[in-house]
N, C-alpha and C positions, 0 to 999 in steps of 0.2 A: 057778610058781604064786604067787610072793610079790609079782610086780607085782601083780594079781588086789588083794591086800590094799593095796597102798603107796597107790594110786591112790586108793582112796576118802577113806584116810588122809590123803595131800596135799591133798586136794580137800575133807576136813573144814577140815582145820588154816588153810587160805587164808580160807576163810569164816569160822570164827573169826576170824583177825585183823582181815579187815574191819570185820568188826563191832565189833570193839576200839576199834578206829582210830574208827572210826564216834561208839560212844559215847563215846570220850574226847573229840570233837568238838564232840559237844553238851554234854560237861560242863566242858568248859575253852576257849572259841569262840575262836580270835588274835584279838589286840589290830586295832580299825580303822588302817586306814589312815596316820588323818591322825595318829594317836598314835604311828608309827612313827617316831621321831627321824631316821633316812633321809630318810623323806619332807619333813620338816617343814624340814630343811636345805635340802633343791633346793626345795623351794616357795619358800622366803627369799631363799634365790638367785636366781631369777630372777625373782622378784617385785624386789627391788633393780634388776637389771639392765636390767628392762622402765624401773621408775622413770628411772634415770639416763639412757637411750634418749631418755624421753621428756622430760628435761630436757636432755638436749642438745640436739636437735630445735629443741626451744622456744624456748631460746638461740640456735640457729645463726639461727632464723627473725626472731627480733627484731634479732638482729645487722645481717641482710642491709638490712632494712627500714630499720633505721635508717642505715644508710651508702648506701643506693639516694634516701632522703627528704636527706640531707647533698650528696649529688653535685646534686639537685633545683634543691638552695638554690645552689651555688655556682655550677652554671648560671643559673640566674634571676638571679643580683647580677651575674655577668659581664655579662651582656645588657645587663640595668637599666643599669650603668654606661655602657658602650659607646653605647646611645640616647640617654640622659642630656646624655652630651658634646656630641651632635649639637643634641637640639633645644634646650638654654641656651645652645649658642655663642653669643657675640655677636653674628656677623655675622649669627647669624639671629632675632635680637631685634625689629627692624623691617623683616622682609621686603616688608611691603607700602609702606612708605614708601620703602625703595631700589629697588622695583620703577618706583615711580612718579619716584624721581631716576632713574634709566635712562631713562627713557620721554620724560623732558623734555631729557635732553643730543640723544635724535635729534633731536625737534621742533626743535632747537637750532645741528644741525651745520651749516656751512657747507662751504667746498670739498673738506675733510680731514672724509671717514666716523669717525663716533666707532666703534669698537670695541672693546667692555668686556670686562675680562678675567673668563675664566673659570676657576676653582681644578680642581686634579685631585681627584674627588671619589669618597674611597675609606675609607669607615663601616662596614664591616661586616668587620674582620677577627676577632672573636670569633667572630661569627655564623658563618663559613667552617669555625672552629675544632670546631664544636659541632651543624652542623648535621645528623654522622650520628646526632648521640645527641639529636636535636630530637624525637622522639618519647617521650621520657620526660616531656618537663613535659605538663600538662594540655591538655585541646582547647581550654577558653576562656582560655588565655594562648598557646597557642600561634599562635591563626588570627591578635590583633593583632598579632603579631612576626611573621609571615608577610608578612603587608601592608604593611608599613611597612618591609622590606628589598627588598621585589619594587618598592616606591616609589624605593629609597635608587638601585639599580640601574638604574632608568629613566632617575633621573637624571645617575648617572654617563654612562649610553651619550651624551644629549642632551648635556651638557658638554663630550666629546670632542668631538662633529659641531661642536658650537659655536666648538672651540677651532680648527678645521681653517683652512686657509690660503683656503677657499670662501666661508666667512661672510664675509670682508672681501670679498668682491668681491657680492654680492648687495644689492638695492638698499633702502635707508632703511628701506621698509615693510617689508619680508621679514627683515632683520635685527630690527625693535623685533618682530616678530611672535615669533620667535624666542625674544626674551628675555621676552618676557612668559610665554612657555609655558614655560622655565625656571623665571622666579620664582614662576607657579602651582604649578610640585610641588612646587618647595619648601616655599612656603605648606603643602600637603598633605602632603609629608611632616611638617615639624612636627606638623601636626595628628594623623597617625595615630601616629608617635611619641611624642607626649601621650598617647595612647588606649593602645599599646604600653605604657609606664610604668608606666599606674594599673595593669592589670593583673595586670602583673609584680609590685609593690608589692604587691596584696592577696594576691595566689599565695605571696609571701616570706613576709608577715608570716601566711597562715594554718599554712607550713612551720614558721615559727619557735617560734608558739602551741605545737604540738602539741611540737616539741622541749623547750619548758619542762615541759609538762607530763610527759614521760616522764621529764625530769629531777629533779621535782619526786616523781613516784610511787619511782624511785629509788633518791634521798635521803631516804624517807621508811624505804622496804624495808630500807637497810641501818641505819637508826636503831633499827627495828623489830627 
């Protein structure tokens, strides 16, 4: 019979305590959250960690750019140079005036065919060097450098045929024909080689602008 009794007993005393519990609850509420010194460490912490994240990032990114904008440059001045040589060489300072001393030694020949020599003509060995990674410089420097190796090349091929043991046996008109068609690409190559250049040149100096300038923000940041 004494369960009878226990049970009511257990089943007061549980609800009292709740309700203890209860109003101690509302008379003393825990501390929030963010006042938990627990909390307020791991917030700190990976509020830092997000930080540094996101300055590495930001470094790694300017890093990249700037040694992607550096390779840009050292393509572009290899070029530059490489054209450079071509169209200031000497010999092709007065193309059209040697074209026309050619022109006049046939008019000129008598029983021994004049045949002019022709150089092995081989300009674009940077170009060869560079041109899987020819899609990193811009589209408007790249299409003049395009055109003016596709030029450099035509010429080489005509130069061989030129050079062949055939030329000399073909006759007076078929030979000056020849060389005049020669010394027209050249002509044009110069010219699109000029055109190649300027390009190159503004591409360079708008690469090197922008290098002072991050040079220049910098030297300011670590002054700062």
């Amino acid at each position: 019979g004494w369960r009878w009794v226990a049970w009511p007993l257990a089943g007061s005393a549980a609800l009292w305590a709740e309700a203890a519990v209860s109003q101690s609850l509302l008379l003393h509420p825990p501390p929030p959250l963010w006042r938990d010194p627990r909390i307020l460490q791991a917030v700190v912490a990976g509020a830092f960690l997000a930080a540094g994240w996101v300055v590495t990032f930001t470094a790694q990114r300017l890093r990249d750019r700037r040694l992607r904008r550096e390779k840009r440059l050292d393509m572009q001045k290899a070029l530059r140079a490489e054209i450079r040589a071509v169209v200031d060489a000497p010999q092709n300072a007065d193309l059209p005036g040697s074209l026309q001393r050619g022109l006049d030694r046939f008019a000129a020949e008598g029983d021994r065919p004049y045949v002019p020599l022709f150089p092995h003509e081989k300009h674009d060995t940077v170009f060869q060097a560079l041109v899987a990674e020819i899609h990193l410089l811009p589209t408007e420097t790249v299409e003049p450098v395009i055109y003016y190796y596709n030029q450099t090349v035509a010429i080489a091929m005509l130069a061989q045929d030129l050079r062949s043991e055939r030329y000399a046996d073909y006759d007076r008109e078929r030979r000056a024909a020849m060389l005049k068609s020669y010394m027209n690409m050249k002509i044009e190559g110069v010219r699109l080689g000029r055109i190649a250049l300027d390009s190159l040149t503004e591409a360079i100096d708008a690469l090197e602008a922008i290098s002072r300038r991050d040079r220049g923000q910098l030297g300011r940041g670590r002054g700062g």
